[in-house]
C-alpha distance (Angstrom), angle and dihedral (degrees) to the residues before:
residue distance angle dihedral
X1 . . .
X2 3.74 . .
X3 3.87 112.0 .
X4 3.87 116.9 -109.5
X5 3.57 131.0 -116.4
X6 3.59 91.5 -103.7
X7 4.18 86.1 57.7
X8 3.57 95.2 44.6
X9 4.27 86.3 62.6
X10 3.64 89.0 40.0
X11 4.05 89.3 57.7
X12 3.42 91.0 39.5
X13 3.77 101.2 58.8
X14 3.65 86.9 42.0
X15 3.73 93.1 62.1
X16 3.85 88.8 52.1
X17 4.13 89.0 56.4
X18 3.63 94.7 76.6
X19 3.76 152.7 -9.9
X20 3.63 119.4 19.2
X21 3.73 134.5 -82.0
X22 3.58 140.7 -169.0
X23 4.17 111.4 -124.6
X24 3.61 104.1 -161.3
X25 4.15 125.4 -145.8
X26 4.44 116.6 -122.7
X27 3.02 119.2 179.9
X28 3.35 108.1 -165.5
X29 4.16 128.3 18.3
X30 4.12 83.1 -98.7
X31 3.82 89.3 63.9
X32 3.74 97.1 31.1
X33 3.97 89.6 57.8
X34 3.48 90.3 47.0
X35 3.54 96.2 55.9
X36 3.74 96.3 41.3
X37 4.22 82.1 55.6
X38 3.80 85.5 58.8
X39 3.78 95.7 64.8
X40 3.70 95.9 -101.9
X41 4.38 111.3 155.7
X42 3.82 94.0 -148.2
X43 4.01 145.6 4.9
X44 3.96 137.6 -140.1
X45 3.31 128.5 -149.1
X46 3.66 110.5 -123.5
X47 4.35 110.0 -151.9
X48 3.65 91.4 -159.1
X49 3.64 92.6 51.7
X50 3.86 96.5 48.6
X51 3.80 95.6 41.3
X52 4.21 89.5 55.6
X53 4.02 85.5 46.1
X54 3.81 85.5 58.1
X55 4.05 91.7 38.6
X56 3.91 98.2 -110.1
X57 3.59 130.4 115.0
X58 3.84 124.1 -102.4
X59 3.79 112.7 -67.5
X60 4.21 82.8 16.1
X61 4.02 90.4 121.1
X62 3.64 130.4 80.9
X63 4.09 122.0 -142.5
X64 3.26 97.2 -93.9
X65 3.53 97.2 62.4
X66 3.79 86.1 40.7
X67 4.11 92.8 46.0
X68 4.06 80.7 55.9
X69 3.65 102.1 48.3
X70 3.48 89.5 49.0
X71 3.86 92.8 52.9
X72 3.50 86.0 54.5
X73 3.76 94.0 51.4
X74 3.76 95.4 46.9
X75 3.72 87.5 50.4
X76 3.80 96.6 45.9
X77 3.84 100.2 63.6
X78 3.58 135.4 16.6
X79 3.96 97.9 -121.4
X80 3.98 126.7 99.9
X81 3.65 110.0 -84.5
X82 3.66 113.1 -149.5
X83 4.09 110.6 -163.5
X84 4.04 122.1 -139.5
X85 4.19 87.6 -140.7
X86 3.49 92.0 -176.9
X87 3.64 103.0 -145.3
X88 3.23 103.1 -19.8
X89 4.00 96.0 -97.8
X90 3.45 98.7 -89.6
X91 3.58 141.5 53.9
X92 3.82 94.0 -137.4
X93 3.89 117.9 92.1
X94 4.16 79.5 -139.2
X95 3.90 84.1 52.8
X96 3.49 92.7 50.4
X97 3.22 95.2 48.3
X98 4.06 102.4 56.4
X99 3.86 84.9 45.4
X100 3.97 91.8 56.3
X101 3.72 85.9 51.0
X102 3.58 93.8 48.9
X103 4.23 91.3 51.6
X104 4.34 90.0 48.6
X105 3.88 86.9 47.9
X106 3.61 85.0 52.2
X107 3.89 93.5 55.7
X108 4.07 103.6 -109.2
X109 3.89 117.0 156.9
X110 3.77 91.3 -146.1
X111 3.61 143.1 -1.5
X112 3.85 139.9 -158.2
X113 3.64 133.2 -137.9
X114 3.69 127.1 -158.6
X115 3.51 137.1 -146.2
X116 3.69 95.1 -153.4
X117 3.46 125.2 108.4
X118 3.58 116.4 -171.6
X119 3.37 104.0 -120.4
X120 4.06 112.9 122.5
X121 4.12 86.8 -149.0
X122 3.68 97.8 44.3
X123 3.84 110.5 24.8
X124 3.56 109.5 166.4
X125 4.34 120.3 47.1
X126 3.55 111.7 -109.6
X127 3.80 108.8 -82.6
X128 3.82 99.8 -109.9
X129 3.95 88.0 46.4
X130 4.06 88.9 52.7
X131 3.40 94.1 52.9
X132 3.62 96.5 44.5
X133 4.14 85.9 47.0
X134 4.06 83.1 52.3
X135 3.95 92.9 49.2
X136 3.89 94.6 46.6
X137 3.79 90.1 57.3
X138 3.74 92.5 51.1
X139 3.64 94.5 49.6
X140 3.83 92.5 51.2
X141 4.08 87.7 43.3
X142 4.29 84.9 55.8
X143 3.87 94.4 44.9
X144 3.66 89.1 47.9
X145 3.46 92.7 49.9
X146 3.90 127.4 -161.4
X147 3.45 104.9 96.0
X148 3.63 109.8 -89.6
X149 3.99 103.7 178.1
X150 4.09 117.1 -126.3
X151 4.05 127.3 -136.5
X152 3.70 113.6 -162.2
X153 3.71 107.3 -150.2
X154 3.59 129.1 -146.4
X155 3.68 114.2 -174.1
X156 3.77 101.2 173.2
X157 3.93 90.8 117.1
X158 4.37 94.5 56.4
X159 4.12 89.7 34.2
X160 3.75 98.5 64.8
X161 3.80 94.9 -97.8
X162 3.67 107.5 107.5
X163 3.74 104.0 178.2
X164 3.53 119.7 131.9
X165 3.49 108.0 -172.1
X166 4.09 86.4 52.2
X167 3.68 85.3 46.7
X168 4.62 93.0 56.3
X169 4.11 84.3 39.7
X170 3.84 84.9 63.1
X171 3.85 106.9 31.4
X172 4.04 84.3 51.3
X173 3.76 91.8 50.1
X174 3.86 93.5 45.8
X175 3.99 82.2 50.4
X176 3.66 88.2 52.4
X177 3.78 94.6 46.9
X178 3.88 87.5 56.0
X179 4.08 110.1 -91.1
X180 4.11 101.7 143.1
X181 3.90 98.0 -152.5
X182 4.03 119.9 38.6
X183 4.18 121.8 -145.6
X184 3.79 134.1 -162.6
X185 3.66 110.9 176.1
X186 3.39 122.0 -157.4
X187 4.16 99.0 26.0
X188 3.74 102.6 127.1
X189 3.73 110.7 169.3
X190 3.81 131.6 87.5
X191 3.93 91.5 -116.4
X192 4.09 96.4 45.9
X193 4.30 86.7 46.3
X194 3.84 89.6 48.8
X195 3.51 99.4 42.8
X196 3.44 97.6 50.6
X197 4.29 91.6 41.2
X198 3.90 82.3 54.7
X199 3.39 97.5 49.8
X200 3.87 102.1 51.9
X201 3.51 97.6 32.1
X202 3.19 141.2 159.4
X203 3.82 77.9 33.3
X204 4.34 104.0 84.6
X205 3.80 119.5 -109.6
X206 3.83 123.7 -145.6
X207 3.59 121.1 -149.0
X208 3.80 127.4 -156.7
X209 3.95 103.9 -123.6
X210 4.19 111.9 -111.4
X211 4.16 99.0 162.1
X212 3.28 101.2 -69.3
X213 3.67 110.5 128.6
X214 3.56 126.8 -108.4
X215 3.92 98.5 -121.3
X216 3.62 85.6 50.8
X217 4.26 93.0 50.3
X218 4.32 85.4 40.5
X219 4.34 81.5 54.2
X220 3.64 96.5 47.9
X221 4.28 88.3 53.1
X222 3.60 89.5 -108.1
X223 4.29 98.7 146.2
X224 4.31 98.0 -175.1
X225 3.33 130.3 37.5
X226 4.25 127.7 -168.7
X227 3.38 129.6 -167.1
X228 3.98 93.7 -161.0
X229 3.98 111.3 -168.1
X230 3.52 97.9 -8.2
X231 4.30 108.7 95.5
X232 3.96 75.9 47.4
X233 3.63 96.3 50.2
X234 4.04 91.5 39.8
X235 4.02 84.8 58.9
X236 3.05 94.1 45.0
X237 3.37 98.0 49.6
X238 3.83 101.1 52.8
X239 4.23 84.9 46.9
X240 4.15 82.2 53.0
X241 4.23 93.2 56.0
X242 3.99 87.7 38.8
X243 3.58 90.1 54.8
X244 3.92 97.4 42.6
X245 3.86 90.3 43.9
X246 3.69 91.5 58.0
X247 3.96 100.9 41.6
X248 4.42 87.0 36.2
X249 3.04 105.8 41.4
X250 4.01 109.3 11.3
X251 3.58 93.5 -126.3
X252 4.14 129.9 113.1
X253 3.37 97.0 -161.5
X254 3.56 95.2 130.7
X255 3.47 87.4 68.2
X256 3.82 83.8 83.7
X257 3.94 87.1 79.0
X258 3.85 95.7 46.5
X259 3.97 115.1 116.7
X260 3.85 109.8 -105.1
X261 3.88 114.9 -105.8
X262 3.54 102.4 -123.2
X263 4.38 91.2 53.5
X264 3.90 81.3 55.2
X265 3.82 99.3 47.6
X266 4.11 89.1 43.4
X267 4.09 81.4 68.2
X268 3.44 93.7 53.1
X269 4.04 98.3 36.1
X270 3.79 91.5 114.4
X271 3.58 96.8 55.0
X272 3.08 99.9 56.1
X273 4.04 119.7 134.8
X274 3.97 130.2 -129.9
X275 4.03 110.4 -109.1
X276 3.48 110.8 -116.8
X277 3.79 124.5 -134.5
């Protein structure tokens, strides 16, 4: 029997109790069921990844496409799905709100909120805004009910606003207006990570994966760990200096590297749909 929705948020706060664990990034149900054949315990949506699926830029989608990609993931595989929301689609702690409502309806195990706001010459929402935006989505994940789990986001390290101290005065006010898991990306060094893990704790802290090992993230107290865009980027990368081989150089020698047909079918074996005619 495939677990419920209700499971899938059960497992998924349990993996945030203790240890450490790497959440991997599909994006799309081909990569998500490959990952969950792998022996990974939950996925993230990765908003980069989807958009380039759909041939848009990062942050090039609107949340209905994302609300349906991620009803597609949830139904795919029987793991948690956590969603990268971006910002919530709206700048309005009401907005926020009514789009949190609209990603538990959908079936997610967790969600994120960020505090960025896309704007080059004022990155980050004003800090009593955030926290407000932070609040709303907690209230609207308690009146939904069902325990969807809530990452505060700070993104003051990828937006051009490198300031860690500002960055632990928000991430322990979005802990204090009810987010369960706390997020800096774009911190990279042993001091940043434990700083901010100190600061927040005993609440977890997920880290955005830049080479540092896992056993060295588990030893620093971090408890999740994201890769974002990158497994997208990776494959898209190797289908990039295919590509260019062939129309370059006329040669498909890359092919040599490609991942046999019938390992990629053996994924998908169960899913397979009865011929017609």
């Amino acid at each position: 029997m495939r677990p419920s929705i209700a499971d899938k948020r059960a497992t998924f706060r349990q993996l945030h109790d203790s240890g450490c664990f790497v959440i991997p990034n599909p994006w799309d149900v081909g990569s998500a069921i490959m990952l969950q054949s792998l022996g990974f315990k939950a996925i993230a949506s990765t908003s980069a990844g989807m958009a380039w699926a759909m041939g848009r830029p990062d942050t090039g989608v609107n949340r209905g496409d994302v609300l349906a990609h991620l009803a597609q993931l949830v139904t795919a595989v029987d793991l948690p799905v956590n969603a990268d929301y971006e910002n919530g689609f709206a700048d309005a702690p009401e907005g926020v709100a009514e789009s949190v409502r609209l990603a538990a309806e959908a079936g997610v195990a967790g969600l994120s909120i960020e505090d960025s706001t896309g704007d080059r010459d004022a990155p980050l929402y004003d800090f009593g805004l955030a926290v407000e935006r932070i609040a709303a989505a907690r209230a609207a994940i308690d009146a939904a009910g069902g325990g969807v789990l809530l990452t505060g986001r700070s993104e003051g390290f990828i937006a051009g606003r490198p300031d860690l101290e500002e960055t632990i005065r928000r991430l322990r006010a979005y802990s204090e207006a009810g987010a369960d898991c706390l997020y800096a990306p774009g911190i990279r060094d042993e001091a940043q990570i434990t700083a901010v893990v100190q600061a927040v704790a005993p609440k977890p802290v997920n880290v955005l994966s830049f080479g540092m090992p896992v056993a060295k993230l588990a030893e620093l107290g971090v408890r999740r760990i994201s890769v974002g865009g990158s497994l997208a980027r990776a494959a898209y990368g190797e289908f990039l200096r295919a590509a260019r081989q062939i129309a370059g150089e006329g040669s498909f020698e890359a092919f040599g590297r490609a991942a046999p047909g019938a390992e990629l079918n053996g994924f998908f074996a169960e899913r397979r749909e009865p011929r017609s005619g």
